[in-house]
N, C-alpha and C positions, 0 to 999 in steps of 0.2 A: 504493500500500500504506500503511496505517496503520500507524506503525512505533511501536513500542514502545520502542525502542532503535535509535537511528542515530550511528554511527560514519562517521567520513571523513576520510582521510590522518593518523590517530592515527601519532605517532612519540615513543620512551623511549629513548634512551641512559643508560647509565652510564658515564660518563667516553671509552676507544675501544669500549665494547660496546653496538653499538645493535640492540636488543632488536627495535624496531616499527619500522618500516622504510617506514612510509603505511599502515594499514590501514582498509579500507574494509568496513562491514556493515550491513543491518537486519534487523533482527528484526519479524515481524509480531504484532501483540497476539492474544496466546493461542495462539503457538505452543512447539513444543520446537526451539530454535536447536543445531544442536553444534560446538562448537570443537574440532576435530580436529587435532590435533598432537604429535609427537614431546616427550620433557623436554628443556626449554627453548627450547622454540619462542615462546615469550611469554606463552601462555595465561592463566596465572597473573596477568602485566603487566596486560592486559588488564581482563578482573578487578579486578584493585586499582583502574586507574583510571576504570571504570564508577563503582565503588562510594565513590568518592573519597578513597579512601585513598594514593592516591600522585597527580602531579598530569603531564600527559601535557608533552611538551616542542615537542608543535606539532600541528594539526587539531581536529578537534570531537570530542566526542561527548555525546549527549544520553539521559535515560531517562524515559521518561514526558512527555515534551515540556519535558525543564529539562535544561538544560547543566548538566555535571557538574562544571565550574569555573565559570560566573558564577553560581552556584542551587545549591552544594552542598548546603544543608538541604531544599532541596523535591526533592532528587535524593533524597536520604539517605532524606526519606518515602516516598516511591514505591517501595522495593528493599527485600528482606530477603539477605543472602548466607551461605550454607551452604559455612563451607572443608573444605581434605581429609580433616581429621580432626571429627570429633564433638566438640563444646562442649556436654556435658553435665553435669553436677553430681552424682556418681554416688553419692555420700553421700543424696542425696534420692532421694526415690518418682517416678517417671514422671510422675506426676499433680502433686507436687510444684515440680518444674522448669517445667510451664507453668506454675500458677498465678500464680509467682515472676516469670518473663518478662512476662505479662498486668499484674499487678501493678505489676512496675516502668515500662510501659508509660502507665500510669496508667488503664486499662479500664477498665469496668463489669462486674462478674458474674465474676470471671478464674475462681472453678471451673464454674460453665458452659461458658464458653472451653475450659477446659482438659478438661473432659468429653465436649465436642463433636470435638476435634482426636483423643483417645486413642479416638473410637469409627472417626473419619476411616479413622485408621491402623492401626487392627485392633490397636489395643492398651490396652484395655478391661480386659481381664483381668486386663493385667502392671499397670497403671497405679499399685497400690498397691503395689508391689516396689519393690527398689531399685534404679536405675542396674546397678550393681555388679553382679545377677546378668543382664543382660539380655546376648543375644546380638549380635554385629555388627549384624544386620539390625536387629533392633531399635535397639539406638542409634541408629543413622541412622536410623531413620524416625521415633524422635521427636525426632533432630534439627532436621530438615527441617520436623518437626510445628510444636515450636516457630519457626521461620524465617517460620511464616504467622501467626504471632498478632499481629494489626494488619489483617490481610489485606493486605500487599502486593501490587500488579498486577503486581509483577515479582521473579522471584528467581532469583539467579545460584547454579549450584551447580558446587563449585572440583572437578572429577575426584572423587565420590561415593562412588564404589565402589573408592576403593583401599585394601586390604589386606583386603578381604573375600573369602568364599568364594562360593562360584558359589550357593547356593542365596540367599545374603544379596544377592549383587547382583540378583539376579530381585526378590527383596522390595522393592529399592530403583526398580528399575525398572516394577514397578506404581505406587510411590508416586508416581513424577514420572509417570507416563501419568495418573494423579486428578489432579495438579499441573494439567496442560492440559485436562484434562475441565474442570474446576470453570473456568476460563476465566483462569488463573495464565498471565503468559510466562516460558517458563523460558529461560534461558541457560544450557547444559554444557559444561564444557572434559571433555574426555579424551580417553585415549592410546588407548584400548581401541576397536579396531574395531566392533568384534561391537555394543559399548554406540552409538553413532551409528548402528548399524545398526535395532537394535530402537528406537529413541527418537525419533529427530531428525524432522521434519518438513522440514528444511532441514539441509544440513552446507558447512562451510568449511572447509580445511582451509589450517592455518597455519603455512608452513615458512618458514624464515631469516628471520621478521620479516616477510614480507606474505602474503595471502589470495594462494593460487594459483590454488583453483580454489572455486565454487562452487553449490550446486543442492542439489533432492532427488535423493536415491538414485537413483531411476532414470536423471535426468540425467547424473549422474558415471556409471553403469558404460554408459551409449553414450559417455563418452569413451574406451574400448577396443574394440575388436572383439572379438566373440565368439571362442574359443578352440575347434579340433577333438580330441576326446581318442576317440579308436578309432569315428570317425566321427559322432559324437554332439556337437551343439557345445554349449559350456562357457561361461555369462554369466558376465562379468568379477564378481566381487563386489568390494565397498569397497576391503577387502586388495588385491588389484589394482591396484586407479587411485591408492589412496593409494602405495603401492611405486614405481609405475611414473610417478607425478607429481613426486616426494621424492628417487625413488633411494635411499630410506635401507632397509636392512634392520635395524637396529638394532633388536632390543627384538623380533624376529618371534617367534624362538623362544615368551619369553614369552606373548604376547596371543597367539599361536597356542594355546597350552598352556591359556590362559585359556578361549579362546572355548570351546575342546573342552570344557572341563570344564562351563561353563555349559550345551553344547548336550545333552551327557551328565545334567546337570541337571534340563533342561527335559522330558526325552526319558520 
């Protein structure tokens, strides 16, 4: 596999709390990776020290073919990272904040750039508005808009969809299915089942600090058996093998409450 991202016995302590525990992964170019895991499972960790913002306390990992500790600036070129909340400048126009980003980039043309990204994202119309009236979904998708001005081959996105509503996470979830069309690898942490479900090409899911289990979707629910419910049998979905891998029910209520709303959404 031609990896885009390779991780191998990644380990982070803070002082007795050890966060990474050996984590092992790769990522294939041009796909959607997702990091599946409870809060504070590491994800986050992870994350930072891809993007070298924190620096790991033992194993490798590399992104675009440069270590992320001997090669942090040719790491740092190869990555754009979108965290949990939107960094957008909401005093300025949509169209405004790419230009800005392009710009300080040092680009060629940054409102063609920025013309190109806001037709990308179906946001064309809003482009001369301000931040400030623009809905969740939209914030994050010119979020994320801006995260490609460079073109990165690679970009991590920290749990995307949190605190949005079901309609805005769909929005967000076409964006990153163009992410991988257009031939982008993404990397996803979240908590959210249902969002691994819809996205991922691949899912890991990350408990106590190591990868427990990994594969596509299909893989993970043959690691249950089928379920009989009034003779009709029941394929394990995600929720399942993650529950039944984890032991954790924390947070079910929630992302259960989530997914509904989303499928009620979509429906």
């Amino acid at each position: 596999m031609d990896a885009a991202i390779h991780i191998q016995g990644l380990t982070k302590s803070y002082k007795d709390l050890h966060v990474l525990k050996g984590v092992d992964f790769d990522v294939a170019r041009g796909s959607i990776f997702a990091l599946l895991g409870s809060n504070g499972a590491g994800k986050t960790t992870v994350i930072r020290i891809l993007s070298t913002l924190l620096k790991a306390d033992g194993g490798t990992a590399a992104v675009n073919g440069f270590d992320v500790a001997k090669q942090p600036q040719r790491a740092r070129e190869a990555i754009s990272l979108t965290g949990q909340f939107a960094a957008v400048d909401e005093v300025l126009s949509g169209r405004e904040n790419l230009v800005l980003i392009a710009q300080l980039r040092h680009l060629k043309n940054p409102g063609k750039i920025a013309d190109d990204l806001l037709a990308r994202f179906s946001l064309t119309e809003a482009g001369g508005r301000k931040v400030s009236t623009y809905s969740g979904g939209m914030r994050r998708r010119l979020d994320i808009a801006m995260s490609l001005i460079g073109n990165p081959p690679v970009i991590f996105l920290d749990e995307p969809t949190t605190g949005l509503d079901p309609a805005a996470r769909i929005e967000v979830w076409d964006a990153v299915k163009e992410l991988a069309r257009g031939g982008t690898t993404v990397l996803l942490t979240t908590q959210y089942l249902d969002e691994a479900e819809q996205l991922a090409d691949r899912i890991a899911i990350l408990h106590e600090g190591t990868i427990i289990v990994e594969g596509t979707l299909a893989e993970l629910k043959q690691l249950l058996p089928p379920a009989k419910v009034e003779y009709i049998e029941k394929q394990p979905s995600l929720e399942d093998v993650f529950f039944a891998l984890t032991g954790e029910r924390d947070g079910e209520t929630e992302e259960t409450a989530k997914a509904a709303e989303t499928r009620k959404a979509r429906s």
